[in-house]
N, C-alpha and C positions, 0 to 999 in steps of 0.2 A: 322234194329230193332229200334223201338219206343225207343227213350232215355225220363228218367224220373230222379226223384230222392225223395228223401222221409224224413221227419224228424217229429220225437214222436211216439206212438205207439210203446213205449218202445224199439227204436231201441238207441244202446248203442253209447254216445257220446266220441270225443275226452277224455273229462276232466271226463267222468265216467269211460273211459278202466284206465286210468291212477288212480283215487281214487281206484278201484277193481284191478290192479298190487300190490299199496301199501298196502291195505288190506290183500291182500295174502302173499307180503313180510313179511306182521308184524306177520301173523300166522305160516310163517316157521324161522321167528326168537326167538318167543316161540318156538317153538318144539327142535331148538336147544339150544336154553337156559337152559330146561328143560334135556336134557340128560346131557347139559355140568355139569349141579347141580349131577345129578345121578352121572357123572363120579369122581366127586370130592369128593361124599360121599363115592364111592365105593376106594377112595385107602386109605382111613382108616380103610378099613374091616381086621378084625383081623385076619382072615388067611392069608390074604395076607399079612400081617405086617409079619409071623410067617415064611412065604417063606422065606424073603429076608435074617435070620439069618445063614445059612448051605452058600452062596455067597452073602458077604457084598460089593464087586466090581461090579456084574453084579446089584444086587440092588440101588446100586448109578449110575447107567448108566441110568438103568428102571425110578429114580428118575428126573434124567436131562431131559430126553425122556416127563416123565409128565409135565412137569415144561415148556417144550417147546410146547407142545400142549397146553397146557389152554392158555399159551400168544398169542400164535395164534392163538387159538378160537375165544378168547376175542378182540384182536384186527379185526377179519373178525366178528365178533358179532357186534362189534360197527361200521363196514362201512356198513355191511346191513342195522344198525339202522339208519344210516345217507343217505344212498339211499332211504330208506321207507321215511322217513321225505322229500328227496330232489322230490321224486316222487308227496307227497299227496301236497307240497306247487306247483310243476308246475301243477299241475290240479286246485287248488286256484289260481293260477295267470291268469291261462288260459281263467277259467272265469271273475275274474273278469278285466283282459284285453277286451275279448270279450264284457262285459256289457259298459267299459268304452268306448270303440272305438263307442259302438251303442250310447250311451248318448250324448259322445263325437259331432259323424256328424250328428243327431238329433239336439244337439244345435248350428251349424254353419248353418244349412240352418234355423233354426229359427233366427237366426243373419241377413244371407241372405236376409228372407225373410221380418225381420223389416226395416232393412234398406231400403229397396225397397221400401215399404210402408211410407216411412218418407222422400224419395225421392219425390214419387209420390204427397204427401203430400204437401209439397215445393214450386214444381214445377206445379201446377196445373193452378193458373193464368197466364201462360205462354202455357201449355199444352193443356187446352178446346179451345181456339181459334185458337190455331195450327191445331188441331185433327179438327176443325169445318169446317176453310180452306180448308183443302186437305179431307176431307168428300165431301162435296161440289162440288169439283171441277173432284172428281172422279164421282160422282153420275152422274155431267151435263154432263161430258165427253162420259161415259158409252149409256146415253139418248138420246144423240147427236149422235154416232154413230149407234147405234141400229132404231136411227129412218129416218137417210139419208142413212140408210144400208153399209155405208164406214167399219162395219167389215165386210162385206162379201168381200169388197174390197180391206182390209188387208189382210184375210183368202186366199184370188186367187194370191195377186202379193208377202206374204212376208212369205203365208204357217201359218202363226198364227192364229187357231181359239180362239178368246178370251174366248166365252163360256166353251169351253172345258179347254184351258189351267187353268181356274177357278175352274171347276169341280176336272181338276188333281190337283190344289195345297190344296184343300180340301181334297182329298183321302189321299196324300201324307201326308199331317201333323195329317189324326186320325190314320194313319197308322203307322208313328213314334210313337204315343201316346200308341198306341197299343203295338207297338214291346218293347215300353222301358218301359214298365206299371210298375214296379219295380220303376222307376224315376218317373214315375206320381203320384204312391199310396203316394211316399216322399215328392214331393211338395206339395201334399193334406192335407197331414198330418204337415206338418213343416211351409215350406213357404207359402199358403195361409194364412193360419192363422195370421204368423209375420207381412204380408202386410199388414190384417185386424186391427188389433194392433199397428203397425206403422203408419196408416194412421190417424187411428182417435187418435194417441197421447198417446195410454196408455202406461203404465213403462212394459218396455220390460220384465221383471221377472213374468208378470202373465203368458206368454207362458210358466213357468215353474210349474207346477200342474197338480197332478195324479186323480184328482176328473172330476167322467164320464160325470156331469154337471155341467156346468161355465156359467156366465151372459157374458162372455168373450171368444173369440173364441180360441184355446190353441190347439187343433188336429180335425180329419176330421171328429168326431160326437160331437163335438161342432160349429164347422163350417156347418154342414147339420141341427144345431138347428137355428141359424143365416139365413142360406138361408130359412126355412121353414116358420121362423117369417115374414119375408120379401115379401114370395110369397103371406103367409095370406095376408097381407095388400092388394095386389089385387084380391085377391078371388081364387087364387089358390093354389092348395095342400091341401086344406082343410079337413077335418078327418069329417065322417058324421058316421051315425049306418048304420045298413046292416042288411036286413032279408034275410035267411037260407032257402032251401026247399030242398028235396032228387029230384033228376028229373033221369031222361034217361041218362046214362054215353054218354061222347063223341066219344069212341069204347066199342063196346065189352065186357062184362066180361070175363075173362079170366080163364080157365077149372081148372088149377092147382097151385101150387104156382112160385112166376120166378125162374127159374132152377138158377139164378146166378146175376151175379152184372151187367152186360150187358141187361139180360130180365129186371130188376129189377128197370133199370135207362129209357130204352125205353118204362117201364111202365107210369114210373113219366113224360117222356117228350109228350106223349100221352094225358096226364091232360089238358094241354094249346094249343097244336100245329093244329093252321087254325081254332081257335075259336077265335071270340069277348072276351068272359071273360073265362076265365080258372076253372076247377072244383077241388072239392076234392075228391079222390077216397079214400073208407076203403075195404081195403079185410080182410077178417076172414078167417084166418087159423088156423086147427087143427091138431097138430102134433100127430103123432105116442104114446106119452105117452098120450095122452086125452087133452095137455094142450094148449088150446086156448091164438093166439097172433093175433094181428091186425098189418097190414103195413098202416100208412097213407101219401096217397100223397099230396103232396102240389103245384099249378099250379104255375110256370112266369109269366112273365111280356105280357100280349096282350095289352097293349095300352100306347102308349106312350106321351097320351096328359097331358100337366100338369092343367089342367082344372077337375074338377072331376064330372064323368058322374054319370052312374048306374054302369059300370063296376067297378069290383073288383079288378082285377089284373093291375091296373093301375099304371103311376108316382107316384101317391098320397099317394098307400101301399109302394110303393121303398124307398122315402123320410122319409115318416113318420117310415117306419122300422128301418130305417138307422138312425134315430137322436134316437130312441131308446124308442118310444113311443107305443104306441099301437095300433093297426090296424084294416081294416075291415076284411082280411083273417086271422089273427089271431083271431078273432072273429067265420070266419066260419071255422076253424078248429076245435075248440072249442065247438062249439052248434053241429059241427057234429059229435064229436067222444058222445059227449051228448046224441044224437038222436040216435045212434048206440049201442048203451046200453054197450059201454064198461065200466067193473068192473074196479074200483081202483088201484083193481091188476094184472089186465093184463101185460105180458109183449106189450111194441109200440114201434113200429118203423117209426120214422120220416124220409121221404126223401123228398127233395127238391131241383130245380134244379135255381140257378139264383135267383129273387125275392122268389122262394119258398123254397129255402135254407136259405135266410134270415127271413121270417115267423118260419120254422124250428128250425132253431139254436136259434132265440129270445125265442122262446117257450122253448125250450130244457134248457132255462137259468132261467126261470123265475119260482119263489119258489112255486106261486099261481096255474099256472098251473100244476106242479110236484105234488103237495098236492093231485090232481083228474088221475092224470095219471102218469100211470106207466113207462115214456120213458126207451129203457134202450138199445136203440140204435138208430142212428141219421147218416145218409148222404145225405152229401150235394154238389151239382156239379156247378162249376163256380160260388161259392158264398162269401159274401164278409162277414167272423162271427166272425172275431177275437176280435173283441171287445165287445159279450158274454161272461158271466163267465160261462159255463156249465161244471156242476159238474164230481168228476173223478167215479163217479158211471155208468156214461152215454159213450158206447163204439162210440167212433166220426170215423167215415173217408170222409176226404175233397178233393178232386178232382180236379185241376187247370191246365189251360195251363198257362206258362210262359210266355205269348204274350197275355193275356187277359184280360185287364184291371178292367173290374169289379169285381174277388177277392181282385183287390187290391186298391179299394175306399176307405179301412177300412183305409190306410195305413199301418197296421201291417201284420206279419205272423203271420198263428194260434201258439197257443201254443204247445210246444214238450213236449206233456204230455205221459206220458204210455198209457195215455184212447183216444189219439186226431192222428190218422194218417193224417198228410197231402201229398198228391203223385203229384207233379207239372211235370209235360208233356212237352216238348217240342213241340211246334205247327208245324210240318210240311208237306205240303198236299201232298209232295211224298211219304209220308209215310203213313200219312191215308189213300189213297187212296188202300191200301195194304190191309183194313180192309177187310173180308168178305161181307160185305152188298155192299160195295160201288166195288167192282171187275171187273164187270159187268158194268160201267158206261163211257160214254166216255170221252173225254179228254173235252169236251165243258159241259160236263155236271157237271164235276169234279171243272172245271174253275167257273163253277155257284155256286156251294157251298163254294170255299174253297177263292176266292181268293180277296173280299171284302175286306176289311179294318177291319172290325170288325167279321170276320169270328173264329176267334181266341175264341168266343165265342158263337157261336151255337151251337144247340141241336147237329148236324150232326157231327160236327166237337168231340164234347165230347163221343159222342155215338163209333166213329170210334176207338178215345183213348181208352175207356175201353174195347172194342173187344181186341186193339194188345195188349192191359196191360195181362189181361187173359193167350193168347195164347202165348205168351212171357213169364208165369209165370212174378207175381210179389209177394212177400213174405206181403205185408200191404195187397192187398186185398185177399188173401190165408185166412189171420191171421182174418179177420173182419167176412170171410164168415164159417170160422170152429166156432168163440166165439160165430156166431148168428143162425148158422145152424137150428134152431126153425123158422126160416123166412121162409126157402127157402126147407123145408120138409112137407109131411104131404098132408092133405085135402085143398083144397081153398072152402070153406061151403057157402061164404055167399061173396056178392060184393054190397057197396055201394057205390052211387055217389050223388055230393053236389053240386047246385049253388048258387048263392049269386045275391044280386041286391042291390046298395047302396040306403038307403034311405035319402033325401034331407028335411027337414022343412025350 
C-alpha cells in the first residue's frame, strides 16, 4: 500500500484534540455546577424542611449525608476545573513549543549559514588560488589522458572508467539532493541566504524579517530576487510580453467531464508533455442544475534554457514566478480565460502541475486577478506555493512526493489551513509500479521511468500516486472531490486551447 500522509484540510491537530477535550471538560463542568446549585437550593424546600420534624435523628444523618456530598462535589468540581485548565495550557505549550523549536533551528542554520559565509569571506585570498591550482591541474590532467587515451588504459588494467565514474558521482549527489529535499528546501531557505549575508559583511539580524521583499537576501524568494537580478545582468531570465492565440489543442478534446482526480491530473499533464511550449486548456462544463464552471489548465516547464526564446513555459516563467513577479503564463492565462468569455461569476478551477502549479497558486493569490475571476478551487501537483497567501475562500489540494525536490524550493510547508489539503507521497517505484496504467510494463521499462535521480518528479511518477491514492481510498482527496463535485459532473459543452509566443523588442 502507497504510504502518504496529510496535514490542513481541516484534519484535527495534536493541540486542537487537546483545546476541544478542554472545551468539553469545561461544559460538563457547567452542567454539574448547575445541578450542584439546583441541589443546594432544593434542601431548603420547605416540605422537605417539614419531613424531617416526625425523625429529628434520621434528619441529622440526611444532614451529614448532604454536607458530605457537596464537599465532595466541590472538591471533584475543582480538580475538573484544574484538569480543564491543565488540558487547554498543554495545547498552548504544545504550540508554542512547536513554533519555538521551528524558530528555534530556522535560526541555527541561519547562524550556520552566516558563519560560513564570513568564513568564506575571510578566507578567499587564500581560497581563489588554491581553487585555481587544482582547477587547473585537474582540467590538464583530464586533457592529457583523454588525449594519449591512458583512460582507456586505466579502464582495461585498473577496471576505472573515469567518464562513467563522473557521470555516477553526478547522479549520486542529485539523487541525495532528491531523497533529502526536506534538507535542501532548509538550506535554500536558511543557509544560503546567511552565506549571502555573511559574505558580503551585512549584520547578521537582517536574516531576521517577515517582509516577502528585502534588498537583502533573508529566505529562498528573496534569494530567487538576487539570483534573477544577477542573471539580468547577462541577458538572461529576462521577463518580455507574450501574444495569446486559441490554436488546435495538443490532444483531443475530451467528450465528458474527468470522472476524478486521476483523469483530471492526466488532463493537466497532457497540456505540456512532448511539446516545445505547453498550452492552456479551458473546458466548460455544465452541470446538471444549468450551472456553468470552467477548469483551467495550466502547462510545466518544456524548456530548460535560462536564455529566453519564444517559448513560454520556460526557466524564465520558473524564476520569475518563484521571486514572485509576474509572468508570461500568467499572462496567458489571463487573456485566455478573457478570450473565453468567462463571467465574473463563474465558479474555476485552477490546476497546475510543476511550473503550472506555480502560475496557478500565484494567481489563486493575487487580489487583481480574483477581482475578474471567480477561483474557488485550485490543485496543484509537485509544486513549490507556500509562499502565496491564497485566501480561505479558495478550496486548495497540493500533491507532493517526499523525495521531490521541487515542492520544496519554497523552503516551507504549505499552510495547515481548513481550506489547504496537502498529501505528501512516499516515492517508491515498487509501489507505483502497482498503479493500473503502469502493470503492464516491464521491468526495463519500469527502470526508464522511475529510476533517474530526479524521477521523484515526473508527470508519470505523480500520475501513478494519484491512481494508488484513489484506489487505497484517501479521506483529503474524497473530501476535495465531494466540495467540488460541480467539476467533475454534468455536460463538458465547449473545449478551448491556448498558445503563447514571447515577444522580444
Amino acid at each position: 500500500m502507497i504510504a502518504s500522509r496529510t496535514h490542513g484540510g481541516g484534519r484535527i491537530t495534536v493541540d486542537q484534540r487537546a483545546d476541544g477535550s478542554g472545551e468539553a471538560l469545561q461544559a460538563i463542568i457547567g452542567d454539574v455546577g448547575d445541578l450542584s446549585v439546583q441541589a443546594a437550593v432544593g434542601d431548603f424546600d420547605l416540605a422537605t424542611l417539614l419531613t424531617q420534624v416526625p425523625a429529628p435523628l434520621t434528619a441529622l444523618n440526611l444532614d451529614a449525608c448532604r454536607m458530605r456530598f457537596h464537599r465532595q462535589l466541590a472538591a471533584s468540581l475543582l480538580e475538573l476545573e484544574t484538569t480543564a485548565v491543565g488540558v487547554k495550557a498543554a495545547a498552548f505549550a504544545y504550540r508554542q513549543a512547536e513554533k519555538g523549536i521551528s524558530e528555534a533551528f530556522g535560526g541555527l542554520l541561519d547562524a550556520i549559514g552566516y558563519a560560513t559565509g564570513r568564513i568564506i569571506a575571510i578566507s578567499l585570498p587564500v581560497i581563489i588560488p588554491v581553487a585555481i591550482t587544482i582547477g587547473v591541474q585537474v582540467l590538464v590532467v583530464s586533457k592529457i589522458l583523454d588525449v594519449t587515451g591512458l583512460d582507456d588504459v586505466i579502464t582495461t588494467h585498473f577496471g576505472i572508467d573515469l567518464g562513467k565514474t563522473k557521470e555516477q558521482a553526478k547522479e549520486a549527489l542529485v539523487t541525495a539532493v532528491f531523497e533529502h529535499s526536506d534538507v535542501a528546501g532548509a538550506v535554500i531557505e536558511h543557509v544560503l541566504p546567511g552565506i549571502v549575508v555573511g559574505f558580503v559583511g551585512l549584520p547578521p539580524a537582517l536574516l531576521d524579517t517577515d517582509a516577502d521583499h528585502a534588498y537583502w537576501p533573508h529566505d529562498s524568494q528573496s534569494m530567487t530576487v538576487w539570483l534573477l537580478a544577477g542573471a539580468n545582468q547577462f541577458g538572461l531570465l529576462l521577463p518580455s510580453d507574450v501574444e495569446v492565440w486559441e490554436a488546435e489543442g495538443v490532444t483531443p478534446p475530451h467528450e465528458k467531464p474527468p470522472r476524478d482526480l486521476e483523469d483530471l491530473y492526466l488532463r493537466e499533464a497532457a497540456c505540456h508533455r512532448g511539446t516545445d511550449s505547453g498550452q492552456v486548456r479551458i473546458e466548460e462544463i455544465v452541470g446538471p442544475d444549468g450551472t456553468t464552471r470552467y477548469i483551467v489548465y495550466v502547462p510545466a516547464t518544456t524548456d530548460w534554457s535560462a536564455k529566453s526564446g519564444d517559448n513560454t513555459t520556460d526557466m524564465t516563467t520558473n524564476v520569475q514566478g518563484m521571486a514572485g513577479n509576474d509572468t508570461v503564463m500568467r499572462e496567458m492565462v489571463r487573456q485566455a480565460i478573457a478570450d473565453a468569455g468567462i463571467d465574473p461569476n463563474d465558479e474555476v478551477m485552477l490546476v497546475g502541475y510543476s511550473q503550472g502549479g506555480i502560475t496557478a497558486g500565484s494567481l489563486a493569490a493575487d487580489p487583481a486577478f480574483l477581482a475578474d475571476v471567480n477561483v474557488t478551487a485550485l490543485m496543484t501537483v509537485g509544486s513549490p506555493i507556500s509562499d502565496f497567501a491564497i485566501g480561505s475562500d479558495i478550496d486548495v489540494l497540493s500533491i507532493e512526493h517526499e523525495q521531490d525536490l521541487v515542492p520544496d524550493l519554497d523552503g516551507n510547508e504549505n499552510p495547515a489551513a481548513d481550506n489547504w489539503s496537502t498529501i505528501t507521497v512516499d516515492y517508491d517505484p515498487d509501489e507505483l509500479r502497482k498503479a493500473p496504467a503502469l502493470r503492464d510494463k516491464s521491468d526495463a521499462e519500469i527502470a526508464d521511468l522511475f529510476d533517474s535521480a530526479g524521477a521523484a518528479h515526473s508527470s508519470t511518477a505523480y500520475a501513478a500516486s494519484i491512481a494508488l491514492l484513489l484506489r487505497s481510498g484517501n479521506g483529503s482527496l474524497d473530501r476535495f472531490t465531494a466540495k467540488n463535485s460541480g467539476f467533475f459532473t454534468g455536460d463538458l459543452k465547449k473545449t478551448r486551447d491556448y498558445q503563447g509566443r514571447r515577444k522580444h523588442t
